[in-house]
N, C-alpha and C positions, 0 to 999 in steps of 0.2 A: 401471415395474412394481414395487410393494409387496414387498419380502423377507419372508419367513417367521423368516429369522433376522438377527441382527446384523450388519452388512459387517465383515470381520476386516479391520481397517487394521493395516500395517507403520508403525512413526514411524522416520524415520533422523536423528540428530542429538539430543542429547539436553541442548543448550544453553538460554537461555533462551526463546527462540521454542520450542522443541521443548517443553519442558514445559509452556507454554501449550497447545501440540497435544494434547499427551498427558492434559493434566485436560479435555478438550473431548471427548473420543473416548473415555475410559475413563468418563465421567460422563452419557457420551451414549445412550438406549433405541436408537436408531438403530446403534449402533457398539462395534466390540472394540476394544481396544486388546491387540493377538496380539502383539509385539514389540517392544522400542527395538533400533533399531542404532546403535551407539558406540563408537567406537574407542578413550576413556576407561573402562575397566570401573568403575573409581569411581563417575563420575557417572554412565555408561547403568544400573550396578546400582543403584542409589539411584533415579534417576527409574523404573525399572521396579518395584522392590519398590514405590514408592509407592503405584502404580494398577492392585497384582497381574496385573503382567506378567511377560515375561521379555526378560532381558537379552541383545543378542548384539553379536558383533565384526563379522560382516557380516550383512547383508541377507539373511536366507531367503525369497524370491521366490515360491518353489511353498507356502508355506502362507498367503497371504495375498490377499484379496480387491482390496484397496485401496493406495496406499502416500501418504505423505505425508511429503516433502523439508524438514526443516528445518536441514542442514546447512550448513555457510559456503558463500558464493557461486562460492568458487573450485574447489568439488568439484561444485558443480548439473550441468555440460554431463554428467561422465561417469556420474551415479548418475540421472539424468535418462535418459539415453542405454539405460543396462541396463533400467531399469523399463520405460520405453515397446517396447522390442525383445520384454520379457518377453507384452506385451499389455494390461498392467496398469493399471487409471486412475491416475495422479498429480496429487497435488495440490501444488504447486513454491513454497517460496518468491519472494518478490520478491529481484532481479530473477532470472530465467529463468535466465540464466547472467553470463557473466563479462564479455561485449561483444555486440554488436546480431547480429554472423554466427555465434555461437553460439547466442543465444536463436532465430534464423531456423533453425537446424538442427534443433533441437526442437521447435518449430512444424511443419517439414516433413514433419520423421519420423510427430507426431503422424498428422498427416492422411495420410498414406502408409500407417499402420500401420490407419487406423482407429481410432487411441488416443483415450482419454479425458486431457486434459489440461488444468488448471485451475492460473491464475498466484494466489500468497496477495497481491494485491490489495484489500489488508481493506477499506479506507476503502470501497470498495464494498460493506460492509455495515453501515454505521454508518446504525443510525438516524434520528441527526441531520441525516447526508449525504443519506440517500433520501426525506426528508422537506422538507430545503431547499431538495432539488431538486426536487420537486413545487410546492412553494410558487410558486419565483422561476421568472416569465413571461420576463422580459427581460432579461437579465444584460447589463449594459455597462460593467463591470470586478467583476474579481472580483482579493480579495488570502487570501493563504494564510499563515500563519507557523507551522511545524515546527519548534521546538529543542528538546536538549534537552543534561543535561551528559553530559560524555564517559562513553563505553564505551570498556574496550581490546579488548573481542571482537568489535569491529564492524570489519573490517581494510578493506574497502570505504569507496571516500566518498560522502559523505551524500549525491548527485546518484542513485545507485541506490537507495542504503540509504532516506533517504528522502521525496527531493523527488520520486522517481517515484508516490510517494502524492498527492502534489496534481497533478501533470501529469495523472495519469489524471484525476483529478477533475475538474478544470477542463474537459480535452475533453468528457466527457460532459455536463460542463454547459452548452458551450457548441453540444455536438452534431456537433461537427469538428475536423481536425485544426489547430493554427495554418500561418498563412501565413509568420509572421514570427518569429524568437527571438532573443533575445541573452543572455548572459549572462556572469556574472564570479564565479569562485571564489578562497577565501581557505585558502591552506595556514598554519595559525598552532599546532598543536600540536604538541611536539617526539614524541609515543609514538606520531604516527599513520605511515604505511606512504609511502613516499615516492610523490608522485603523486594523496595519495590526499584531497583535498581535507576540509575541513572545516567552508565553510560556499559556500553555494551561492546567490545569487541570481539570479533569472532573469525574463524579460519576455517573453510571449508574447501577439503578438495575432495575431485573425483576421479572415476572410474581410469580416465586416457591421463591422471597426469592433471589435469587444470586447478591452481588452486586460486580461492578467491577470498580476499581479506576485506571486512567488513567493519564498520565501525558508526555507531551510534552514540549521540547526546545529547541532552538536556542541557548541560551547562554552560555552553557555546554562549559567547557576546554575541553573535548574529547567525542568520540566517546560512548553513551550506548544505547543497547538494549535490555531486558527484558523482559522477561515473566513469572511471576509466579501465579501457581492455587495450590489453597488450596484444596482439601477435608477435607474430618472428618478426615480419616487415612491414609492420607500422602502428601505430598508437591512437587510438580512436579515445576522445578525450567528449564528456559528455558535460555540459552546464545545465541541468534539469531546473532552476529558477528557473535561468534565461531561457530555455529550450535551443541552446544553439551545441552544435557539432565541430567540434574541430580535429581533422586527421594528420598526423604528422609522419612522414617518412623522412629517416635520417638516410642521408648519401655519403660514403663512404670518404676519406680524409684522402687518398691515392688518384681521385677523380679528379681535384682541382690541381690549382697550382700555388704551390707552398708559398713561393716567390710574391705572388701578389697577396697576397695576409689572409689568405683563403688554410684552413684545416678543416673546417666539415662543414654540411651543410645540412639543411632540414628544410623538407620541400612541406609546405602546408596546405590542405585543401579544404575548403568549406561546402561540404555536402549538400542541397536542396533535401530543405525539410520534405518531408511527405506525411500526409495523416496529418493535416492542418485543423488544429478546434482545439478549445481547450481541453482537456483533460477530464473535467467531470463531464462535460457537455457530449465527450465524446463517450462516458463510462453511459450516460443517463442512454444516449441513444444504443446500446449493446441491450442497457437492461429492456431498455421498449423493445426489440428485435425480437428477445428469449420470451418476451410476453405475445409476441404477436407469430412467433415460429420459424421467423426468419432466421436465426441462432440456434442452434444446438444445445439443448434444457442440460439433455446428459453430460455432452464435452465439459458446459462448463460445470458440471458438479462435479464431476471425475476430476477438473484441477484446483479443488480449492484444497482439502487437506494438505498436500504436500506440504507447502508452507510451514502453515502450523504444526507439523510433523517435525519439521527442522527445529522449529522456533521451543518446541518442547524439550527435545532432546537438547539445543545447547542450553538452555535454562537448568536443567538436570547436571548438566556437565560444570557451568559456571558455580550453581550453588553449593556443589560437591568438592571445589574447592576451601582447603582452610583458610582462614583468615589470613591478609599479611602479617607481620609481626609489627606488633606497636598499633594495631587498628584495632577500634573495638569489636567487640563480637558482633554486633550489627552493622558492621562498616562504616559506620561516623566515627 
């Protein structure tokens, strides 16, 4: 149902994810931006003055329509926990919480409460993604590459932080969960959180045959996102920074003619984006929908776990391996 007025959203956290929220919500027809909560008064009053808000030390619950979690992951289970008890829709950071039996506990609650609950999941609204995935019929490997250079406010490792961005991907794209995973992390930076990996490769195939290699890190000089899916007959190549598409079909080397310095060729095509908006702007208008009815509350509760179902399991599998030889026990 259509509001009359703007949904008054709480933002809690007022870090760099949080100020993304906050220019999305306070710039949005659809949305207030009623509060930052931040236990930095520095930074929550700076990002609040920016997008004529107000600042606070906690969460005010009773004046707020909406809330939305961008605080570190080690505080989601309990400010997760009050909002949903509150009645409140939340929209939660990735991951949910801090390990797989607490994000299962906010799932429950969810549906226990009748809450509205929505995981920031972005890559589910990138343009590029929703459009690649339309495209590609048959996917029979699909590869992903996440890096980027280090954060030290990212105290989590990159397996939550964010290879759980193409895990989800790749399910959807292949329409199921994998059968099969392995995976190997690499602890190589002395400022990150002991345990707390920072780079993360991983292999996941399924059920028909499809397998999909994944790779995550921290250490990277700059900025990469990719996606690419093979089929039989053609290669769908994704630039998720840039949001642009590019398909290549190779033509067979018997087609031309040898004589003129022709051996193969590769026919390229550039797809018309569809689902044009950025990406948070198009996540904030899903979360308004599940608030207003227009969106399916359940659908999207029934998909947030799988993810972090994956993301658990290859963590278990990565940490269960022994050490290289000549690497410290901790991996530095």
């Amino acid at each position: 149902m259509a509001r009359d007025t703007p949904l008054r959203i709480g933002l809690i956290g007022a870090g760099s994810m949080g100020s993304l929220h906050a220019r999305v919500v306070a710039t949005s027809e659809a949305t207030k931006l009623s509060w930052v909560a931040e236990p930095d008064q520095t930074r929550g009053e700076q990002l609040a003055a920016k997008f004529t808000s107000q600042w606070l030390p906690e969460p005010d619950l009773a004046v707020v329509d909406a809330v939305i979690v961008a605080a570190p992951t080690q505080y989601h289970h309990r400010i997760a926990t009050d909002v949903i008890e509150a009645g409140l829709p939340l929209l939660l950071e990735k991951p949910l919480a801090d390990n797989l039996a607490q994000s299962n506990d906010l799932v429950t609650l969810a549906r226990t409460r009748g809450a509205i609950l929505m995981c920031g999941l972005l890559e589910r609204f990138s343009p590029a993604v929703r459009t690649a995935c339309e495209i590609a019929k048959a996917p029979l490997h699909v590869s992903t590459v996440r890096h980027s250079p280090y954060a030290e406010r990212i105290r989590t490792g990159v397996a939550g932080d964010l290879l759980i961005h193409d895990v989800d991907l790749v399910m959807r794209l292949i329409g199921q969960a994998p059968t099969a995973l392995s995976c190997h992390f690499g602890h190589f930076e002395p400022r990150s959180v002991a345990d707390s990996e920072d780079v993360a490769d991983a292999i996941l195939q399924f059920a028909g045959g499809q397998i999909a290699s994944l790779s995550a890190s921290r250490i990277a000089q700059h900025k990469v996102r990719t996606l690419t899916i093979s089929e039989l007959e053609r290669v769908i190549e994704v630039d998720l920074l840039r949001q642009v598409i590019t398909v290549y079909r190779h033509v067979q080397a018997n087609e031309f003619d040898e004589d003129a310095g022709y051996s193969q060729q590769t026919i390229i095509d550039i797809p018309v984006m569809r689902f044009l908006g950025e990406p948070l702007q198009l996540q904030l208008q899903h979360f308004v929908g599940l608030v207003n009815g227009s969106v399916d509350a359940e659908a999207e509760l029934a998909g947030i776990l799988a993810p972090h179902i994956a993301i658990e399991e290859l963590t278990r599998l990565a940490r269960a391996r022994p050490p290289a030889p000549g690497v410290a026990e901790d991996g530095r």
